[in-house]
C-alpha positions in Angstrom: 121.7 97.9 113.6 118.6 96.5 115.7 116.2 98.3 113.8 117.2 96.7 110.7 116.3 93.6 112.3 112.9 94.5 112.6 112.2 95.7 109.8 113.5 92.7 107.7 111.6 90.2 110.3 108.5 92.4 108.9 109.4 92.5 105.5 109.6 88.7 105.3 106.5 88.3 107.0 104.3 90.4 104.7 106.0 89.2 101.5 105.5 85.0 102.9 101.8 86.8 103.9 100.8 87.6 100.5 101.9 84.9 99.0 100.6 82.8 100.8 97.2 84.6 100.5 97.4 84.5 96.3 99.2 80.9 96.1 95.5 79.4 97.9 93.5 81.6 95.6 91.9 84.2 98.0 92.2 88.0 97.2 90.2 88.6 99.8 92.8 90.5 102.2 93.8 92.2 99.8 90.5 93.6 98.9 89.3 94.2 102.2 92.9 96.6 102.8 91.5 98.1 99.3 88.2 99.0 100.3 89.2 100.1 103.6 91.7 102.3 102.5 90.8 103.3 99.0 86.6 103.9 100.1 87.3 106.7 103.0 88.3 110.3 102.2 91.3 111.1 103.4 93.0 114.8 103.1 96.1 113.8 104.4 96.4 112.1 100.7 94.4 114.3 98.3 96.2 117.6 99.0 99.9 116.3 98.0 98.2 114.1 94.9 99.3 115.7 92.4 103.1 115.5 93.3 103.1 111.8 94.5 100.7 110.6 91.9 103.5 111.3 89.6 105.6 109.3 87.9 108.5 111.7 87.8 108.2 112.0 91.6 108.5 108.3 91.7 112.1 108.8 90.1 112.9 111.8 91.8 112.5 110.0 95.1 114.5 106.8 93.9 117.2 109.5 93.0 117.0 111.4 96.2 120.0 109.8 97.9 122.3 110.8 95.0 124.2 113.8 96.8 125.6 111.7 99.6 125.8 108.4 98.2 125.9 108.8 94.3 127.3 105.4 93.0 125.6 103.7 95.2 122.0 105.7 94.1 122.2 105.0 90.6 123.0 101.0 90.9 120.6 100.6 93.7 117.9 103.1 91.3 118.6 101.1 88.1 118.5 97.4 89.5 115.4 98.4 91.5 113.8 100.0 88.3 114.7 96.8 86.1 113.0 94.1 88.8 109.9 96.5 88.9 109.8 96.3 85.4 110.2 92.9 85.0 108.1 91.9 87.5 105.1 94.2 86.2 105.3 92.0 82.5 105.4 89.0 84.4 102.7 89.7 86.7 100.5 91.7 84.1 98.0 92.4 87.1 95.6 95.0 86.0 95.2 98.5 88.4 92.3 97.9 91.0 90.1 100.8 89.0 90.8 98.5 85.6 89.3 95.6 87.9 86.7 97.1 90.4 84.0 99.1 89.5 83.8 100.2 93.2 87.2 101.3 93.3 87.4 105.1 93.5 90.3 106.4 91.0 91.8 109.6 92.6 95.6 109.7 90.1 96.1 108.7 86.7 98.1 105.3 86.0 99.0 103.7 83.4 100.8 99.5 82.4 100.4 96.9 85.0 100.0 97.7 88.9 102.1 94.6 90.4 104.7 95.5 91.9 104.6 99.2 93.3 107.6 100.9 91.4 106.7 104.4 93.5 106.8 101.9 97.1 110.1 100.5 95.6 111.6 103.8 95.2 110.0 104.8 98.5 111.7 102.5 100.6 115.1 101.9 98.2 115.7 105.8 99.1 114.2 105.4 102.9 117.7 102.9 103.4 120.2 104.9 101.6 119.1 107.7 103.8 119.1 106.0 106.6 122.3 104.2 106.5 123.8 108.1 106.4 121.3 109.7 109.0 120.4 106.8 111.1 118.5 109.3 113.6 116.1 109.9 111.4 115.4 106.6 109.9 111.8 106.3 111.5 111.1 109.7 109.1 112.7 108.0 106.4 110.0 104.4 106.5 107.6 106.7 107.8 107.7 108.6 104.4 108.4 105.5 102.0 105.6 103.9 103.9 103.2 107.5 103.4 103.6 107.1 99.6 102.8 103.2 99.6 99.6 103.7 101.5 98.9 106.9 99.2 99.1 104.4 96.1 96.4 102.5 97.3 94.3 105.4 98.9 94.8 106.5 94.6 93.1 103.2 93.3 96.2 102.6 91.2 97.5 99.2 93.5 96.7 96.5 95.4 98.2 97.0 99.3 100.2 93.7 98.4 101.9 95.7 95.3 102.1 98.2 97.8 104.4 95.4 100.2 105.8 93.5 97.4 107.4 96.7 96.1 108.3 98.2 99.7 110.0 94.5 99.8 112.3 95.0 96.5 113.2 98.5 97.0 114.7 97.5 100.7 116.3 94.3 100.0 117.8 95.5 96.8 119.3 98.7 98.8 120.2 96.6 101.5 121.9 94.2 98.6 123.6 96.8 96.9 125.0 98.7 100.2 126.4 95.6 101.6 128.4 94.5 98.5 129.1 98.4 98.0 130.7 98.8 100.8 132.8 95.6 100.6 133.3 96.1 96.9 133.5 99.6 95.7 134.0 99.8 92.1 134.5 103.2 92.1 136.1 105.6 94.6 134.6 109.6 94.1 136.1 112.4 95.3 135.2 115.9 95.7 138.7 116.7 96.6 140.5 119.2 93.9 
């Protein structure tokens, strides 16, 4: 698929980006996305807060996928869930509001904000469901890319937790469908 191109082009840019923006030191991108995106009102975010704020929509969305493509779902959701959690305890990067007194804290958080495991659930579920309905894949990344902004707009991430999870979620479900469909380990069938 071309768009697929794109989008990993673009993924590998903003993942190179951010590191390259925290291996020299400065934070200051990242702020500047923060207070830009966290300091203006925006009701396009507040009103659904309390559903994506959630950390049982965060799983219900990495789940989403698992009527059409069930195997596939649950390895791509618990490989996904283990990085994120790894990568939080070796991170340990506390939530902007921990950080910033300036930060404006609109959902309830808790453990360490690096990566995003709601943006890597986003985008894991945005390429299961669009490897099936490829028509509506700009729907799909629109969404996952909806609840990634909404995380910072919250005060609960950095926009390059925000990328960096966006980043595992795709490549892991790009990962896992590729050696899915060359491999499957196990055959379902709704037949009776």
């Amino acid at each position: 698929m071309p768009q697929d191109g794109h989008v990993k082009i673009f993924l590998i840019f903003a993942f190179i980006l951010i590191f390259s923006v925290n291996i020299f030191g400065s934070q200051d991108l990242d702020l500047s996305i923060l207070k830009m995106v966290n300091g203006t009102p925006q009701p396009i975010f507040d009103v659904p807060k309390a559903v994506i704020s959630s950390d049982y929509f965060a799983g219900i969305l990495g789940l989403s996928s698992i009527f059409i493509s069930p195997y596939q779902t649950l390895v791509t959701f618990g490989i996904t869930l283990g990085e994120v959690e790894i990568l939080k305890n070796i991170f340990e990067r506390p939530r902007p509001f921990q950080t910033y007194d300036w930060v404006v804290k609109r959902a309830d958080a808790s453990g360490y904000s690096m990566p995003s495991g709601h943006a890597a659930m986003a985008f894991e579920s945005a390429y299961i469901w669009s490897e099936y309905f490829p028509r509506f894949s700009p729907l799909f990344y629109a969404l996952a890319t909806y609840v990634a902004i909404s995380r910072v707009y919250y005060g609960v991430h950095y926009p390059s937790d925000v990328i960096i999870g966006g980043i595992i979620g795709y490549l892991t479900a790009f990962t896992v469908s590729k050696n899915f469909k060359s491999y499957p380990v196990i055959q379902l069938s709704y037949a009776f």
